[in-house]
PAVOLO-614427 format. One record per atom (N, C-alpha, C, CB): residue in one letter; x, y, z. Coordinates in steps of 0.001 Angstrom, whole numbers, plus 500000, padded with zeros to 6 digits. Glycine has a CB too. Layout:
<atoms>
AXYZ ...
</atoms>
This chain:
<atoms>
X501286449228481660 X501379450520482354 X502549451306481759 X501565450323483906 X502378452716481140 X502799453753480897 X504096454083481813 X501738454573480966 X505287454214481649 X506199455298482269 X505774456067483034 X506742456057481531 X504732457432482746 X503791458182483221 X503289457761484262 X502956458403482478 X502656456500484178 X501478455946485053 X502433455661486568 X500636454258484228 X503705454832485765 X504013454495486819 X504791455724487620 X504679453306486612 X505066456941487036 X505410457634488179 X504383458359488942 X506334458473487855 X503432458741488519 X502117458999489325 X502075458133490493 X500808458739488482 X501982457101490278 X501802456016491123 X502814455884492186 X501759454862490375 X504041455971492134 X505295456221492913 X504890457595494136 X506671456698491632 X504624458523492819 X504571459817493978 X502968459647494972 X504542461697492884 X502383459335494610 X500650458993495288 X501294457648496175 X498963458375493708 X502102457092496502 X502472455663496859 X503498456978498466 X503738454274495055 X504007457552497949 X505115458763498889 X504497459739499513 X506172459663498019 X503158460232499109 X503242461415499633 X502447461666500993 X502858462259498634 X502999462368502011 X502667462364503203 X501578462681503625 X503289462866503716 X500877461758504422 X499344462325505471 X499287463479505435 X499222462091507099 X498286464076505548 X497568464970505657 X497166465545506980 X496725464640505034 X497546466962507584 X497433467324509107 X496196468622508847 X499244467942509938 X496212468178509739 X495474469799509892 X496592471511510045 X494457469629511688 X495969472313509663 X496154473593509120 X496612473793511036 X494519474564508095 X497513474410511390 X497994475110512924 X497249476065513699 X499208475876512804 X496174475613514089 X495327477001514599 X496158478622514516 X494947476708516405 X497357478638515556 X498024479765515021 X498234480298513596 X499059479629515419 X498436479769512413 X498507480336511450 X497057480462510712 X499505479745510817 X496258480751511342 X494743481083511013 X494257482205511607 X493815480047511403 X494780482354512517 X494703483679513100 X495306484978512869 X494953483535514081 X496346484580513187 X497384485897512467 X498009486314514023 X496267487623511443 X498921487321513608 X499733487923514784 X498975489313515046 X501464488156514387 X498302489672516664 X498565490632516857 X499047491566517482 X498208490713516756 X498621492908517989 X499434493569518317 X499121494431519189 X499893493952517504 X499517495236520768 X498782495627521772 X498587496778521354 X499239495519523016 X499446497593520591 X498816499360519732 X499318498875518601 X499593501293520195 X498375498696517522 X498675498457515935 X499054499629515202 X497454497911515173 X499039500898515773 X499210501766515438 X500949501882515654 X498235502557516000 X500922502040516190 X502638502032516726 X503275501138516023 X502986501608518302 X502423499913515926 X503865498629514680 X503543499219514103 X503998496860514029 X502533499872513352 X502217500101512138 X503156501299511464 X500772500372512159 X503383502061512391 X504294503347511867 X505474502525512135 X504224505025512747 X506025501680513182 X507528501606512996 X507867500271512051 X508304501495514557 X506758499346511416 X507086499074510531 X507235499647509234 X506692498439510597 X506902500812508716 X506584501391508066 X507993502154507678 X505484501912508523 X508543502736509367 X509937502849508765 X511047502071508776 X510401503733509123 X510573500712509109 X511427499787508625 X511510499756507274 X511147498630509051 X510785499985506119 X510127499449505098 X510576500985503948 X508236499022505588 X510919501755504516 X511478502618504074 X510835503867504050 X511834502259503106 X509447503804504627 X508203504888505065 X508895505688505782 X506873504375505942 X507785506737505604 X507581507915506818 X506107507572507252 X507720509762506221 X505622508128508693 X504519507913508720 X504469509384509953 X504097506203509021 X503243509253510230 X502813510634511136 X500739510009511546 X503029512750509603 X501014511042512621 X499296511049512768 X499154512359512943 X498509510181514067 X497677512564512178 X497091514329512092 X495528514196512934 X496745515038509935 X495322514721513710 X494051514905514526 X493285514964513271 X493905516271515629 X493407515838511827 X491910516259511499 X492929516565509989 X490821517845512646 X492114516575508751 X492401516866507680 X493166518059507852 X491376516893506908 X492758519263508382 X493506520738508597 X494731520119508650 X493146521779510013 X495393519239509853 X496473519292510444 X496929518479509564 X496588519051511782 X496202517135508778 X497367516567507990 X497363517536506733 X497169514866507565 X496633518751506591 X497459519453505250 X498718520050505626 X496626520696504513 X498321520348507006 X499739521191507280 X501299520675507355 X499582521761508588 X500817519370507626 X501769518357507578 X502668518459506558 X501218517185507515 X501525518013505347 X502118517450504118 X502932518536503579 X501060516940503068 X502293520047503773 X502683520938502849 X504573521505503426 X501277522287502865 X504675520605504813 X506212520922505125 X507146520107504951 X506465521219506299 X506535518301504035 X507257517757503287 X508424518197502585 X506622517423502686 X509395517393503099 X510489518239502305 X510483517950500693 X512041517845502906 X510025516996500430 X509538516514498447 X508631518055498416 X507963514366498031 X508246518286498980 X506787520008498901 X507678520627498441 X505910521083500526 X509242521043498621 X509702521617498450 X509915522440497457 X510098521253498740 X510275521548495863 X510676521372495253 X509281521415494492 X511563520575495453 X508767520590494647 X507139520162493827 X507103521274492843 X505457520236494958 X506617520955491471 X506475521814490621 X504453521065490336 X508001521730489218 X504836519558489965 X502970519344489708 X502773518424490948 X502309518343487917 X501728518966491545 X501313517686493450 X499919518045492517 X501533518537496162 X499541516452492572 X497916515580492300 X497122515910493751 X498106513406492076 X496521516500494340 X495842515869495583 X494663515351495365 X495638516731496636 X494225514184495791 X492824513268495106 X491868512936496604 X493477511323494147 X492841514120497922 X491621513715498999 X491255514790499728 X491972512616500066 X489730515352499479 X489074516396499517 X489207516883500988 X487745516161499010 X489931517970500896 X490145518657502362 X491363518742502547 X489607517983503571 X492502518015501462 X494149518435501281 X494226519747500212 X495167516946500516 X494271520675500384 X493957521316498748 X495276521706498237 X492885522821498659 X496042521226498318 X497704521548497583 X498029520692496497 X499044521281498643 X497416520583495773 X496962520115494516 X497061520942493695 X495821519693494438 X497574520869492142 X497664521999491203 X497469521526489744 X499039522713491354 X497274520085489876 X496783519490488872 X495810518531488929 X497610519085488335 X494785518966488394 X493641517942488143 X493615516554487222 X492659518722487589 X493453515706487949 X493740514528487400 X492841513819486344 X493891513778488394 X491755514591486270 X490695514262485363 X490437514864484188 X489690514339485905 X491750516146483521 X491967516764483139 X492841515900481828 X492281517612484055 X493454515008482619 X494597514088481482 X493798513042480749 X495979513114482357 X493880512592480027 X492887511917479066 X493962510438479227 X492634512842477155 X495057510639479273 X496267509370479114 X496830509392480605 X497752509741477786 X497211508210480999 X498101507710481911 X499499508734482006 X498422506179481439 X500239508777480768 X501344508993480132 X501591510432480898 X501208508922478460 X500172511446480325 X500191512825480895 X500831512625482505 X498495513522480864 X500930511754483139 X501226511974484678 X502590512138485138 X500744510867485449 X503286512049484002 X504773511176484052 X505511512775485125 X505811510722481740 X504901513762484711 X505273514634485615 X505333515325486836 X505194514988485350 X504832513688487366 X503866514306488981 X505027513925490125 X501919513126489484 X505334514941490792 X506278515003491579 X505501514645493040 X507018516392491406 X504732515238493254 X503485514324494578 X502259514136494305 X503148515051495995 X502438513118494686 X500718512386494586 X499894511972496164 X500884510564493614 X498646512670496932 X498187512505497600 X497321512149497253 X498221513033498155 X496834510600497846 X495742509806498079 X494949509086498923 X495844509314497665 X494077508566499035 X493399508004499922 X493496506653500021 X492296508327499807 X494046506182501087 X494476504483501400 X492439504411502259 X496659504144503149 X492020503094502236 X491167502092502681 X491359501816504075 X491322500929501930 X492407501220503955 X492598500961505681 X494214500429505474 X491267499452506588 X494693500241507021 X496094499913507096 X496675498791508023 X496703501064507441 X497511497732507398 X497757496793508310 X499080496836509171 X497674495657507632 X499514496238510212 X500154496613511331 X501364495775510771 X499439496281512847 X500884494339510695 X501978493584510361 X503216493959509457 X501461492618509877 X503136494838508577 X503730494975507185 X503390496467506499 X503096493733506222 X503015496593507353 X502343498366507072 X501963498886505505 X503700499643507570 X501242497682504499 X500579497794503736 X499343498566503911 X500515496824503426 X499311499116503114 X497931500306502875 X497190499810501245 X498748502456502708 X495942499685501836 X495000498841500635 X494330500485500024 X493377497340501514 X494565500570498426 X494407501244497792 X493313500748496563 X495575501604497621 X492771501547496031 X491608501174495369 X491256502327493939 X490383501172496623 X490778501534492649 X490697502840491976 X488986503602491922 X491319502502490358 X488143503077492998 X487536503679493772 X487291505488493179 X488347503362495087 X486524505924492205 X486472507262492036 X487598508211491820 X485909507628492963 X488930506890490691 X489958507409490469 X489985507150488923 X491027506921491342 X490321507889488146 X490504508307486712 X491642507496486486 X490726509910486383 X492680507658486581 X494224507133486892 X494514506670487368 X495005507462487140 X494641505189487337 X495355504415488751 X496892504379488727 X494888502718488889 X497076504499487355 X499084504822487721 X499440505768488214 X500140504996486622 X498565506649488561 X498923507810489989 X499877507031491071 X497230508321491024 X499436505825491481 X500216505503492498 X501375505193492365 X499824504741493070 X502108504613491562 X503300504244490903 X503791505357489500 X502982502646490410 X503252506055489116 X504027506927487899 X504824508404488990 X502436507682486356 X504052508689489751 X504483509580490658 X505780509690491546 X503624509566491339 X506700510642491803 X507967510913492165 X508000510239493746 X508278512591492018 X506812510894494161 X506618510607495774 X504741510843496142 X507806512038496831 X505033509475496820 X503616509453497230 X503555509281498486 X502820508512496643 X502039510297498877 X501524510386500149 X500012509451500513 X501337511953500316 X500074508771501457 X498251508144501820 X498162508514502729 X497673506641501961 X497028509590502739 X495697509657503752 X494970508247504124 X494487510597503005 X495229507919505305 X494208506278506013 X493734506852507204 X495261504523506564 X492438506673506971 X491732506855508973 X492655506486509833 X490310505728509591 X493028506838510896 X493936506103512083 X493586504715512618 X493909506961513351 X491884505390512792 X491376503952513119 X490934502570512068 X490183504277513833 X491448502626511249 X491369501553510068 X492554500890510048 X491128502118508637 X492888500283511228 X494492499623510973 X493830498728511691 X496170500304511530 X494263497443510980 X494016495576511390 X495493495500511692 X493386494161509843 X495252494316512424 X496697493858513101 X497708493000511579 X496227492380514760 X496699492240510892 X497489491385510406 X496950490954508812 X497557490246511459 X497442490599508004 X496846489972506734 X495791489135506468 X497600489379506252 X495449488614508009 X494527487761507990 X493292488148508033 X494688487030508777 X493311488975508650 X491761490013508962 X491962491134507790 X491685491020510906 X492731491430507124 X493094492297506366 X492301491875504941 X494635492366506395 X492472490521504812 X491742489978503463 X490087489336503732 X492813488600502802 X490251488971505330 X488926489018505728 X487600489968505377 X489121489110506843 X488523491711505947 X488005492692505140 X487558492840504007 X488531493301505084 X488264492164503351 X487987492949501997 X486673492037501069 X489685493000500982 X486290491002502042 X484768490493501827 X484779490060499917 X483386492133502350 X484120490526499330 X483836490214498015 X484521491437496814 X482150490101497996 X485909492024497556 X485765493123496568 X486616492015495366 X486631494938497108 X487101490857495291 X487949490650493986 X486543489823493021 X489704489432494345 X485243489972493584 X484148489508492779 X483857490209491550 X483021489513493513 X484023491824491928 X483755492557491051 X485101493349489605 X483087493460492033 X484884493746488956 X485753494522488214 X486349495361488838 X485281495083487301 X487942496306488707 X488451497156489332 X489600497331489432 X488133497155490152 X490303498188490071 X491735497750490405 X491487498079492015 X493157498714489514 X493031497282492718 X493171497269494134 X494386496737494613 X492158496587494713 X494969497458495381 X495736496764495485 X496624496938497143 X496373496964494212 X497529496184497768 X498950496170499082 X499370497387498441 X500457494651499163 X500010498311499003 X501062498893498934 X502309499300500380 X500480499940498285 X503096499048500154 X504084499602501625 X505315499741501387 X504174498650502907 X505473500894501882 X506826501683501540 X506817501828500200 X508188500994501953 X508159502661499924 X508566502759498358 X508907501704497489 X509626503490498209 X509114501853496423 X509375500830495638 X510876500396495659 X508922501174494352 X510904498849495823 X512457498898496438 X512984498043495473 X512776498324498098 X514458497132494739 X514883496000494159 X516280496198494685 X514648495852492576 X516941495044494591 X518289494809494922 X518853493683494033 X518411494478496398 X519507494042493182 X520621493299492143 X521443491980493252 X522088494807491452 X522078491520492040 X523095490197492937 X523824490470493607 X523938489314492361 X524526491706493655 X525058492405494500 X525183493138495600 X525206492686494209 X523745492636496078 X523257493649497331 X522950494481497163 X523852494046498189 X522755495739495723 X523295496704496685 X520960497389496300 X525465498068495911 X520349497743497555 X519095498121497636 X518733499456496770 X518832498265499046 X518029499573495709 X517951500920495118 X516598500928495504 X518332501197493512 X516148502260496300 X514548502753496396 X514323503390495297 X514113503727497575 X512913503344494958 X512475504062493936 X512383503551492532 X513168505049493945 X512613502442492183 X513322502295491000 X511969501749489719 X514721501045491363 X511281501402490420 X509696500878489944 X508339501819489942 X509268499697490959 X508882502879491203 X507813503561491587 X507750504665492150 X507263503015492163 X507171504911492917 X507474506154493935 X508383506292494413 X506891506331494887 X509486507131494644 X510430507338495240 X510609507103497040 X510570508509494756 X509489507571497208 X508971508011498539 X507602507999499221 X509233509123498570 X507544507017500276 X506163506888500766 X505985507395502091 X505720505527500748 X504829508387501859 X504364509235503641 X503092508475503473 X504081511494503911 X502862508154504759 X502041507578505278 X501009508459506381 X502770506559505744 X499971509681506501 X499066510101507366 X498469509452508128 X498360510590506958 X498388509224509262 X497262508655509812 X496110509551510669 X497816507653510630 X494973509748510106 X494129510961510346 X493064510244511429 X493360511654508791 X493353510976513103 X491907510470513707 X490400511008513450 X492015510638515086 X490387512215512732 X489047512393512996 X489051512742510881 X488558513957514562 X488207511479510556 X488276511362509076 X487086511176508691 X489093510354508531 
</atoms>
């Protein structure tokens, strides 16, 4: 017997029974208004979030963004925001985007736990829209918020069967050095608004 063999044999000789999985962690955590964690996790996480009765009201919203302010190029990619001034299907390269100061898009649905918003390139030309952009906004139905990750991937049924992109997103893009010290923005969007639209 091999060196090898015999440590295989050592660790298979050690390693502990086998339990069953915790019913609780199969379920997931939820929540009595998912809507409500969902926005105040959101500004835990470094979000803004809001709810708009109806597309009208979340344009009106967006357009008093204080990032609106300033905006020289805003992408809008969800039909019924029209403060958009650049067409995204217009750029042939990724690269062309590097100048997009807001980007409005359409999130899938939204989870409570962690206030991830599932994004998709779904009838999108550009998917580094979501990350090349200064500050980004998601449009999500109100009523498309799951409590938890568990039902969250439940959802999403067979989409990693097919080709595509998809992906979590929540809050801005954040890192923190050895030093503590938290820089937003530094990967990605500067800034994440979050809509939540009831009648979508």
């Amino acid at each position: 017997m091999d060196s090898r063999q015999r440590i295989l044999n050592r660790v298979r000789q050690y390693q502990p029974a086998l339990v069953e999985l915790p019913a609780h962690l199969q379920s997931g955590i939820t929540f009595a208004d998912p809507r409500a964690q969902f926005l105040t996790v959101l500004e835990q996480v470094g979000g803004r979030g809001t709810v708009a009765s109806d597309l009208t009201d979340a344009e009106s919203f967006v357009r008093t963004l204080p990032v609106m302010e300033d905006a020289k190029t805003v992408v809008s990619l969800v039909k019924g925001i029209g403060v958009g001034n650049l067409d995204i299907n217009s750029c042939q390269e990724p690269r062309e985007l590097v100048g997009v100061d807001v980007a409005i898009a359409a999130g899938k649905f939204a989870v409570a736990e962690n206030a991830a918003i599932w994004v998709t390139d779904e009838n999108l030309k550009h998917r580094a829209i979501y990350f090349i952009c200064q500050h980004l906004v998601l449009v999500v139905p109100a009523s498309e918020i799951v409590d938890n990750m568990h039902q969250a991937y439940a959802r999403l049924g067979g989409a990693f069967d097919r080709p595509g992109f998809s992906a979590f997103i929540s809050g801005p893009s954040k890192t923190a050095d050895i030093e503590q010290a938290l820089v937003i923005g530094a990967q990605g969007a500067r800034s994440l608004t979050v809509v939540l639209v009831e009648s979508l």
